[in-house]
N, C-alpha and C positions, 0 to 999 in steps of 0.2 A: 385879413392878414396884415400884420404891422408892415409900415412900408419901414425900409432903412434908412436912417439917417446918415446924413457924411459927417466923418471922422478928421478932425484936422493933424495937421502933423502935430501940434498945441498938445491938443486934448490923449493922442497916442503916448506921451511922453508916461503916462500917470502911470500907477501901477497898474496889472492885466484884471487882479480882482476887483478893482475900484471898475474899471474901464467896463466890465461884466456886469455886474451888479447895476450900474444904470442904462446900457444896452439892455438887458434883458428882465428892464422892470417892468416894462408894458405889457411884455407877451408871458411873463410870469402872473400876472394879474388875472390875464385870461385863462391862462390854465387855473387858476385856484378856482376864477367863475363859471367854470362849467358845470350845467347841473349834475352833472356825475359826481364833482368831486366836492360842490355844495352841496347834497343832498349825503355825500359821507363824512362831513364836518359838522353835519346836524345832526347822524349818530343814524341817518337814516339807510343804514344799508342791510342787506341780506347777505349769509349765506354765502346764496348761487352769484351773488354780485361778486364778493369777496375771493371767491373761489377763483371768477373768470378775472381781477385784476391782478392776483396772485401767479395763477399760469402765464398771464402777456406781460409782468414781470421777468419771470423766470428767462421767456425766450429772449427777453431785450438784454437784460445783465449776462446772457450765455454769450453771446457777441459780444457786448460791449470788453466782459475781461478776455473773451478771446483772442481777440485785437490787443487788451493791454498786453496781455502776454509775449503777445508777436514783439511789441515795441518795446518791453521792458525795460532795456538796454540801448533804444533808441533817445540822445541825448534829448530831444524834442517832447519825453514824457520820460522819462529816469526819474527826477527829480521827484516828482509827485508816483510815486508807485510807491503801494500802500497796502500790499495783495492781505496781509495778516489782519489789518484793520477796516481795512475799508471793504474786498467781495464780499461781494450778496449770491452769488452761485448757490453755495454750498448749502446756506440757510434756506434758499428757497427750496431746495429739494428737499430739506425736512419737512417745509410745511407741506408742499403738497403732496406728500405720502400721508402727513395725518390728516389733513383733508380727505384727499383719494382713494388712498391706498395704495399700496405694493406696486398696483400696476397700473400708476398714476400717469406714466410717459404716453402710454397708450390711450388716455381719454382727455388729457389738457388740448383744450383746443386753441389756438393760433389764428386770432383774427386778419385782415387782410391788410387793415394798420397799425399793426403789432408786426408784420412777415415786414413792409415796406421801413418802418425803424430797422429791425432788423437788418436789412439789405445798407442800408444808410452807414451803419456801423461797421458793417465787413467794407464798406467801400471806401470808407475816414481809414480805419487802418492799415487797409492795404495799400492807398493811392495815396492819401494825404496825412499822413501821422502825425503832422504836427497839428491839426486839427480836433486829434484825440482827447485833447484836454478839456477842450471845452464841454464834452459828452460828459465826460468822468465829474470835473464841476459841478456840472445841472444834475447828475443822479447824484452823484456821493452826501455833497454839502447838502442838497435838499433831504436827502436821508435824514443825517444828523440833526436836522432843524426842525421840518414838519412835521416830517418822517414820525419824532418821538409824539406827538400830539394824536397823531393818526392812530399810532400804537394804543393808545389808549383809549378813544373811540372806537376804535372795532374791540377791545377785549369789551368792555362793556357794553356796545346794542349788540355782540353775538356772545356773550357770555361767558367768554375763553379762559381756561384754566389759568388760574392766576401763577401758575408755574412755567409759563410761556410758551406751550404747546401751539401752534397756529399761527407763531408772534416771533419766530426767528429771521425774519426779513427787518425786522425792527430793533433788532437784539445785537450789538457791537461789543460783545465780550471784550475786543481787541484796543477798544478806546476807551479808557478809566474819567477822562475827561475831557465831554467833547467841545466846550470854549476852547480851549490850548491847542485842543488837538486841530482844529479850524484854522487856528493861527498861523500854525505848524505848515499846514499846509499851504493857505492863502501864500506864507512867505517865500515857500517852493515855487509854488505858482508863480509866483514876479519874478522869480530867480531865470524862468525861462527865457533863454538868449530868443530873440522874434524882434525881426524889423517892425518898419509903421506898415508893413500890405500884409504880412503873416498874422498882426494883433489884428488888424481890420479884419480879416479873413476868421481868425477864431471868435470874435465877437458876432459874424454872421451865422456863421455855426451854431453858437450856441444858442441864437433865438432860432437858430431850423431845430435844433433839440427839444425847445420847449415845444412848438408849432406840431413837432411829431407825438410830443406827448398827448397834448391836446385832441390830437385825430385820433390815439389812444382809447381815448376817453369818451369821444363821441362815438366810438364804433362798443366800443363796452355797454356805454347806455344803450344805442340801438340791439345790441343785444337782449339787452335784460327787459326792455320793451317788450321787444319780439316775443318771448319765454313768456313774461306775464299773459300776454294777448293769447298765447297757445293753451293758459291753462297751468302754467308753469309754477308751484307754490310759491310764495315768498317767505323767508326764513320770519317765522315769530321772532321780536328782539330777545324775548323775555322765556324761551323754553328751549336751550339748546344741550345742556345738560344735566338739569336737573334731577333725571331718569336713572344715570348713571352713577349717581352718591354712592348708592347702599354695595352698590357691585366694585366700585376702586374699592372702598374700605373693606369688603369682604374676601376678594381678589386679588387686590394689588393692583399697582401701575400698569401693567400689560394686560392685564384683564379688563381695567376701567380704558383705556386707550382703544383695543378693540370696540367694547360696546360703544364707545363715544362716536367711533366711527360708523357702525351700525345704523346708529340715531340718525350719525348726517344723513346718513346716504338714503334711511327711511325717509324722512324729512322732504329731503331733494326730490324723491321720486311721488310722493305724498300731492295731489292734484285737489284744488277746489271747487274744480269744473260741476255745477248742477246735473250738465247733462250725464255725465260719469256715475255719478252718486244714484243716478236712476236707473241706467242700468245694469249699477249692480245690486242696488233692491229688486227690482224685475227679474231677475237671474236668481236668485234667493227664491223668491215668490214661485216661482214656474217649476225651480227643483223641488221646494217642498211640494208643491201641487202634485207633482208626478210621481212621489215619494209615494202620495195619499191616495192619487189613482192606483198605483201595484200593491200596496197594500188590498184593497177592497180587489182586486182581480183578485190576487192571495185567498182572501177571506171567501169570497164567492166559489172558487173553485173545491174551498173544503166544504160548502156548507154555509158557513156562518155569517150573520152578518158585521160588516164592519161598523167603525162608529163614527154614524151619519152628523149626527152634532159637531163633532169635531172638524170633519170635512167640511159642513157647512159655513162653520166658522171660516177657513182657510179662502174657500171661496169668495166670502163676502166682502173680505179686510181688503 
């Protein structure tokens, strides 16, 4: 964990986004080096990876605008409210219905450092608001900056409709341009009246933001560990909808959407486990066998005899 540095009255004087931006360069470094989030800027992610950073998204932005909402009108974040341009709520509930499906609230899981951000957020808002900004900072502007990089690496190692289906957490209809619109903001941001112990206080914040991101990330990975180690597929980069061409164009939109969904969820549940693969060959094997045993009871009972070659075959393979 980064230790804190002291802030001099000097150094407080400067603007809040300058003041941020080198407080929270160290511990942003560290979140880009986590193998979670190196191993998704190599283009190396699944799927089931995708899926789970997408739902521990969701639950962190469902709090975070919760809270802005509360304060919207609280002079200490007015300034920077931005609800048209900047929530990710809404987008993420897209995605994860076309991920999931319909009855996607009931299967997104909520890891136990995804619930502790969580908790951190209802507790900035409620207790400490003027603290808010620096949350809204670390997710928004990182949005708009890596965010669009990331967009592009997951549409291609998962293969995602190049019409943005999966990719609405990435997608700011609301900002035509987002240098300016950075600006716009940054300016807001300095505009906020905050003594020298309120900036010092929202600069600690914001590196406990990234530090929760980070726990994030490591509890994701252990995740996705876990799941491989159980047997768990890994998403092919290179096969996620392929299957489904000939069905959108013969279909339509809602019919290719459907199957796509299908694929996932085939996919997902899809195991490479040896021992599995055995037995359900052995299960195959023992049903035809017993098929070929009532047959010959069959045949015996009229009479006739059954056909021993065949049987014998069956037995021997």
């Amino acid at each position: 964990m980064e230790t804190s540095q002291p802030h001099s009255a000097e150094s407080m004087s400067q603007d809040l986004s300058e003041l941020l931006k080198e407080a929270t360069k160290e511990v942003h470094e560290q979140a880009e080096n986590t193998p979670f989030m190196k191993n998704f800027q190599k283009g190396q992610v699944s799927l089931h990876e995708f899926k789970l950073v997408t739902a521990s998204l969701y639950f962190i932005y469902s709090a975070l605008e919760e809270e802005i909402e509360r304060n919207k009108d609280n002079p200490v974040y007015a300034p920077v409210y931005f609800p048209a341009e900047l929530h990710r709520k809404a987008a993420l509930e897209k995605d994860l219905e076309y991920f999931y499906g319909s009855n996607w609230r009931a299967e997104i899981p909520c890891p136990e450092a995804t619930q502790k951000y969580v908790e951190r957020l209802h507790y900035v808002g409620k207790k400490h608001p003027e603290l808010l900004v620096a949350h809204a900072y670390t997710r928004y502007l990182g949005d708009l900056s890596g965010g669009q990089v990331l967009k592009k690496i997951a549409q291609k190692a998962l293969q995602l409709p190049s019409t943005g289906e999966g990719l609405a957490f990435f997608t700011f209809d609301g900002v035509s341009n987002a240098t300016k619109f950075k600006q716009l903001y940054r300016s807001r941001m300095n505009a906020l009246e905050m003594d020298h112990a309120t900036k010092k206080s929202v600069l600690e914040e914001a590196k406990k933001a990234f530090l929760l991101n980070i726990q994030v990330f490591e509890a994701l990975q252990k995740l996705v560990s876990k799941s491989q180690e159980n047997g768990h597929a890994v998403q092919p980069k290179a096969e996620l909808r392929t299957r489904n061409v000939n069905k959108w164009h013969e279909n339509g939109p809602a019919a290719g959407k459907e199957s796509e969904r299908t694929s996932r969820m085939q996919a997902d549940m899809v195991t490479t486990s040896p021992l599995v693969r055995w037995i359900l060959a052995l299960g195959f094997i023992a049903t035809t066998v017993a098929v070929g045993l009532f047959a010959i009871k069959q045949s015996a009972a009229r009479g006739s005899r059954p056909f021993p070659c065949m049987l014998q075959a069956l037995l021997t393979h």
